[in-house]
N, C-alpha and C positions, 0 to 999 in steps of 0.2 A: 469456525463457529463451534466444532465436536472441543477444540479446545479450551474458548471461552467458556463452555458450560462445565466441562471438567474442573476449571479452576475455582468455579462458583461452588463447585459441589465440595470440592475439599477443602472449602470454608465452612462446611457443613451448611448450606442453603444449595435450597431446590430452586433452578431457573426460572422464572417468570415466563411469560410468555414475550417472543425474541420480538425487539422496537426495528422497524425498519433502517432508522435512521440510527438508532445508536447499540444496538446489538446487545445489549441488557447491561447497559451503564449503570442504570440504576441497581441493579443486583450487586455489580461490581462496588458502590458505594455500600450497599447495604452490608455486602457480605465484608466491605475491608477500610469503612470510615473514610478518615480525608484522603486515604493512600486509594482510593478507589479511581476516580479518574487516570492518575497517571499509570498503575498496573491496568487498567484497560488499553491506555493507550499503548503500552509495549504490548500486550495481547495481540492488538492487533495489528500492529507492525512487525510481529514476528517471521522470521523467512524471508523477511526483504530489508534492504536497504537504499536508504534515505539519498538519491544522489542528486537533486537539483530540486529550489523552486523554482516555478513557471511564472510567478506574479496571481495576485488577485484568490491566493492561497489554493491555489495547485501547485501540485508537487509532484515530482518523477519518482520511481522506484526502482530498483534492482530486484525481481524476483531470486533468492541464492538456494531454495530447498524446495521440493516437491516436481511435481509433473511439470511446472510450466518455470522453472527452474532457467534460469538467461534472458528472461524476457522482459523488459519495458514494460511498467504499468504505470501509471494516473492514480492518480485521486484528489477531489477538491476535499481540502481540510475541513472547509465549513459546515458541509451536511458530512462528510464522514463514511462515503462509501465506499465500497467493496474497491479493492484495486479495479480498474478499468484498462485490459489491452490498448495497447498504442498499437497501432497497425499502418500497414503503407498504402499508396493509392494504388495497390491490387488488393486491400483486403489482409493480407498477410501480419501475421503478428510479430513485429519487432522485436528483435535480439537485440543484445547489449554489442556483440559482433556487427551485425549489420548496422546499427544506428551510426557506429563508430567509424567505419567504412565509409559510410554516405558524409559524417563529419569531417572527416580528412577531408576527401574529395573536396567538400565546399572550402575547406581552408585554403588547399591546394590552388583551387581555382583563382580565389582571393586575391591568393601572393602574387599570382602569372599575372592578372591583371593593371594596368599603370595607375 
């Protein structure tokens, strides 16, 4: 978000007050025309990468910078929010390591099977 607003400001516009659902889109149109949607949307896809949709416009992430940096996250495209941890049935928050682990394995099993 600190960077969403940075980028509004050095269009010279002062932020609005932040939409829940879309994180000051419309500043981002105001302050940069038709190109306003699409540099929103790299905004906020920065730090991660795009590695799977889910169907029904969920999509997987690669978190690659900051603290939570190897981790699996969500988000339904539609409403547009905040990445969402993917976590296991202890609660735990999924790595790209562990996900990948548990993927083998089930392939693994696959094969063995007639």
């Amino acid at each position: 978000m600190e960077r969403q607003m940075a980028t509004i400001r050095a269009a010279g516009r002062e932020p609005t007050v932040r939409d829940d659902d879309h994180d000051y889109l419309g500043d981002y149109r105001g302050a940069s025309g038709d190109s306003g949607d699409e540099i929103w949307h790299l905004e906020r896809g920065r730090g991660a990468i795009h590695i799977s949709d889910n169907g029904c416009g969920t999509t997987g992430w690669l978190i690659v910078v900051g603290p939570h940096r190897g981790e699996l996250r969500g988000r339904d495209c539609a409403v547009h929010p905040a990445f969402e941890p993917y976590v296991d049935g202890h609660g735990r928050r999924r790595t790209f390591g562990t996900w990948y682990l548990e993927w083998l394995e089930r392939r693994e099993t696959a094969i063995r099977q007639p």
